[in-house]
C-alpha positions as CSV (number, residue, x, y, z in Angstrom):
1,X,34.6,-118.0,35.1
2,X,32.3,-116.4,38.2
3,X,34.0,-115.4,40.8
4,X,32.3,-113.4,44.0
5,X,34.5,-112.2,47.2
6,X,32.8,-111.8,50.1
7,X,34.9,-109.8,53.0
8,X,33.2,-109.4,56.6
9,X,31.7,-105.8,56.5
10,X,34.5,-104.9,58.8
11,X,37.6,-106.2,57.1
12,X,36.0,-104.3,53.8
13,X,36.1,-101.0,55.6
14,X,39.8,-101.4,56.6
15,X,40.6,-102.5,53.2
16,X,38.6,-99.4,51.8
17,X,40.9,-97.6,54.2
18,X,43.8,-99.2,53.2
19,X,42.8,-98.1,49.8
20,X,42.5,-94.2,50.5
21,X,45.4,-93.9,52.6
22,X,47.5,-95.0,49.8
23,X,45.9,-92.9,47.2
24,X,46.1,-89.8,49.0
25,X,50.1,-90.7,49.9
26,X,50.1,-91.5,45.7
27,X,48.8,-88.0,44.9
28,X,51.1,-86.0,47.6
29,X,54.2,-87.9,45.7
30,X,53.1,-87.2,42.7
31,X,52.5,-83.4,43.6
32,X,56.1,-83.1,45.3
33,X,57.6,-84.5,41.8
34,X,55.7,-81.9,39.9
35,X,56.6,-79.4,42.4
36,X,60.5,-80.6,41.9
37,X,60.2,-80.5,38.1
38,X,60.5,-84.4,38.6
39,X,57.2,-85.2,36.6
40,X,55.2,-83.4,33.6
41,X,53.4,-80.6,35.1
42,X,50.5,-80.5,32.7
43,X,49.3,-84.5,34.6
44,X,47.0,-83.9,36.8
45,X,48.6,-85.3,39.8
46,X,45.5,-87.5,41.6
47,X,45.0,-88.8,38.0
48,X,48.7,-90.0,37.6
49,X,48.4,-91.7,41.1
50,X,45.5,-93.5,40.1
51,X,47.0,-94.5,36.8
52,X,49.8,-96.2,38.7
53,X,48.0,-97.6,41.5
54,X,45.1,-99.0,38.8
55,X,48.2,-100.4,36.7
56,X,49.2,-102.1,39.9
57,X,46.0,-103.4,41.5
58,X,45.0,-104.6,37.7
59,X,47.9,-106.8,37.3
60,X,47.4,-108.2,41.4
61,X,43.7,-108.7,40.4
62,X,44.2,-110.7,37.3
63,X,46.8,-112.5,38.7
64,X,44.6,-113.7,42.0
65,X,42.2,-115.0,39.1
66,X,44.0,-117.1,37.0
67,X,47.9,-117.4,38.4
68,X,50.1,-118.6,36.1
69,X,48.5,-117.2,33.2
70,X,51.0,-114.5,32.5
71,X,54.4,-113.9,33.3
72,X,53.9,-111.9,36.2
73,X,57.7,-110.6,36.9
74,X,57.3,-109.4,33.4
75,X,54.3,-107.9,33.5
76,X,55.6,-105.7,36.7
77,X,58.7,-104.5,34.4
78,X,56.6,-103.3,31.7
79,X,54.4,-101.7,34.3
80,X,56.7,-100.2,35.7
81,X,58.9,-99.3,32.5
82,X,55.3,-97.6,31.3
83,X,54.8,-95.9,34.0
84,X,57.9,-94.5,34.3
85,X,58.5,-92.8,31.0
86,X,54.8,-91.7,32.3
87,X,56.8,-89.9,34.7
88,X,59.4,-88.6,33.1
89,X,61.0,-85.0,33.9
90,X,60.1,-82.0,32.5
91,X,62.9,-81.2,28.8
């Protein structure tokens, strides 16, 4: 399957925006949870965020290519099940 998106120069910058905004609100939470003994301490915190959003967007992504070739409310559970125990507070 070849697939090409094309987005208007414009609406690819807002998106790009989109994008950065909502790692750099990733990487704050995941910095506050570390700070709060919430999450491991030894993650690097922008990596963890990037992990989950990349989890996320990866699972969107294949799904806007071939819908209905997974179960997606499934998928999400053990997404978010793995990411998670990713998470999980310091022992």
């Amino acid at each position: 399957m070849n697939v090409t998106f094309r987005l208007p120069t414009a609406e690819l910058e807002e998106k790009c925006a989109a994008e950065a905004k909502a790692q750099a609100q990733a990487d704050k939470d995941q910095e506050k949870a570390q700070a709060k003994a919430q999450a491991k301490a030894e993650r690097d915190a922008a990596a963890a965020a990037t992990r989950h959003q990349g989890t996320i967007m990866g699972i969107a992504l294949q799904w806007l290519l071939d819908p209905g070739a997974f179960d997606l409310e499934a998928s999400g559970d053990l997404a978010v099940e793995m990411l998670m125990r990713s998470l999980e507070p310091c022992a």
